[in-house]
C-alpha positions as CSV (number, residue, x, y, z in Angstrom):
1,X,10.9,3.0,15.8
2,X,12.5,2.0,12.6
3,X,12.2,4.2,9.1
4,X,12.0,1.9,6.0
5,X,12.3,3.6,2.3
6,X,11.4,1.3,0.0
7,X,12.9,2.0,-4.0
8,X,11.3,1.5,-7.4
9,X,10.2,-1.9,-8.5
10,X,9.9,-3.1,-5.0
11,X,6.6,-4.8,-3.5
12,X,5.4,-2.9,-1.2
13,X,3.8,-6.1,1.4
14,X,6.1,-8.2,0.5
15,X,9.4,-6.2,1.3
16,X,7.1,-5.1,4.7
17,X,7.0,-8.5,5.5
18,X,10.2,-9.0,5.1
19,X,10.7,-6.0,7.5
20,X,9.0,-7.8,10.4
21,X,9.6,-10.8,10.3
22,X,11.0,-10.9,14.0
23,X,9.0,-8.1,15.1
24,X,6.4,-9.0,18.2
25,X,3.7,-7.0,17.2
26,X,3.5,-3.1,16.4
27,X,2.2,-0.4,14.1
28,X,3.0,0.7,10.4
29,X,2.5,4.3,8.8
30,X,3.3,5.0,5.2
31,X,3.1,7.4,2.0
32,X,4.4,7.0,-1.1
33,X,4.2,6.6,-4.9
34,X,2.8,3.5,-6.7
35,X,2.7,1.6,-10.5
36,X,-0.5,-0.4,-9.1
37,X,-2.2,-1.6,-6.2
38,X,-4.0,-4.5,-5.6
39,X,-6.8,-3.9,-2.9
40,X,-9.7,-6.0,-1.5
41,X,-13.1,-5.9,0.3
42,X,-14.3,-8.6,2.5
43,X,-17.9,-9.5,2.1
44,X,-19.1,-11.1,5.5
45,X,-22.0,-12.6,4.1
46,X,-20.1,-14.6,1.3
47,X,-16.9,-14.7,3.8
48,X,-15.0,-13.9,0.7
49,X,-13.0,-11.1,-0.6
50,X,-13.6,-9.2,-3.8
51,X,-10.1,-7.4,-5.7
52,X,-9.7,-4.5,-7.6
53,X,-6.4,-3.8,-9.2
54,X,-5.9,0.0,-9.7
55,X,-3.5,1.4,-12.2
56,X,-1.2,3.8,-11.0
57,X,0.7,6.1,-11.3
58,X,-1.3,6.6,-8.2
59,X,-0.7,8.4,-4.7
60,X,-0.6,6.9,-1.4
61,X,-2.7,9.2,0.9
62,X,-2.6,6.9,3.6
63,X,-1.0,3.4,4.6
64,X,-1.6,1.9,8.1
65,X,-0.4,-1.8,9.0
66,X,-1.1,-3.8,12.1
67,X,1.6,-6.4,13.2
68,X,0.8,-9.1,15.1
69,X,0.8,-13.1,15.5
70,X,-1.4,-15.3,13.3
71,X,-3.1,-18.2,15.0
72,X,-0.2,-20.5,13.5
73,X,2.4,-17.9,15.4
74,X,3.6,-16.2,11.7
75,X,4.1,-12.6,12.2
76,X,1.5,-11.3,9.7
77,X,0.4,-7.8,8.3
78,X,-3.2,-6.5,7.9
79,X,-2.5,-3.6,5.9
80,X,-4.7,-1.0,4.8
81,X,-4.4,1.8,2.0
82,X,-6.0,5.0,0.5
83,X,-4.8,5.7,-3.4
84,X,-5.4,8.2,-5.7
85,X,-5.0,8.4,-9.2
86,X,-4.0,11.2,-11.9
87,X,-8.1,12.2,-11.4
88,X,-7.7,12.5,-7.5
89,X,-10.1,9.8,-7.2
90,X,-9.7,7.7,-4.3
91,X,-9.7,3.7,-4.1
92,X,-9.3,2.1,-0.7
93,X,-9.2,-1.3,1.4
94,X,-7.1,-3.7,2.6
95,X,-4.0,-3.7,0.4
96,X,-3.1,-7.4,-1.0
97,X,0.0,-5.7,-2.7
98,X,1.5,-2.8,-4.9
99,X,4.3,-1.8,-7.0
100,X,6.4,1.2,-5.8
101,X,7.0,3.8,-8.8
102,X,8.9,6.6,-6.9
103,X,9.3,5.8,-2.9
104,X,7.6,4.3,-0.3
105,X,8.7,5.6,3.3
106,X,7.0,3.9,6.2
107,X,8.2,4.1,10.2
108,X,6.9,1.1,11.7
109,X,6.4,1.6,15.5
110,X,7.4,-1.8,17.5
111,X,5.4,-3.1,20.7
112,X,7.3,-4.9,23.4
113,X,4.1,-7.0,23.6
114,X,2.5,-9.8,21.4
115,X,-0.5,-9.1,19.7
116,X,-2.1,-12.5,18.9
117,X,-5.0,-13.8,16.1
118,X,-7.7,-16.4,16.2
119,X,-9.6,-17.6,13.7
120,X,-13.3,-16.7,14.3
121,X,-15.3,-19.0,11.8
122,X,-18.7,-16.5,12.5
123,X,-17.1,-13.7,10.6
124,X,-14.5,-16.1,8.7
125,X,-11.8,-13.9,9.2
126,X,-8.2,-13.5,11.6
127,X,-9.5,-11.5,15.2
128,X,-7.2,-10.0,17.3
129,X,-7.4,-12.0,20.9
């Protein structure tokens, strides 16, 4: 287990990333305090995502992150978020990025064993094998 705090002005994917880079496969939890988030919803019928960038200052009410190997063997993060904003209205989905404002505290949780992807062209989207 491994405790990560992240500070002001840092991305909060990109410094996760960063984070696991050697990591075989695992889990991430998180909370924390955020400028903006960028979030998406996939639309299986068009096999494409739509975005929403919400402006903060916003809440993180919940953060989880799966680690595990893409089909080209690149530890990768499908990360997914719950924000709220000054009107405790809530935006989720899977979280393409965000800003921290305050903190952002996450334990990641590391598996001994490889979780692999494959593509699967039906849903257009990154399965876990």
């Amino acid at each position: 287990m491994k405790i990560i705090s992240l500070k002001r002005g840092d991305f909060v994917v990109l410094s996760l990333e960063k984070k696991v880079e050697k990591v075989k496969s695992g889990l991430i939890i998180g909370l924390g305090a955020l400028e903006w988030a960028k979030l998406k919803l996939y639309n299986l019928e068009k096999k494409e995502y739509s975005k929403k960038t919400v402006p903060g200052p916003l809440e993180v009410a919940s953060f989880t992150a799966i680690i595990a190997k893409s089909p080209e063997g690149k530890t990768t993060l499908h990360s997914h978020a719950v924000v709220t904003n000054a009107s405790f209205e809530a935006f989720g989905g899977h979280l393409e990025e965000a800003e921290v404002s305050a903190t952002f505290e996450a334990v990641i949780f590391e598996s001994s064993e490889e979780i692999s992807r494959y593509h699967d062209d039906k849903i257009g989207l990154n399965l876990i094998k």
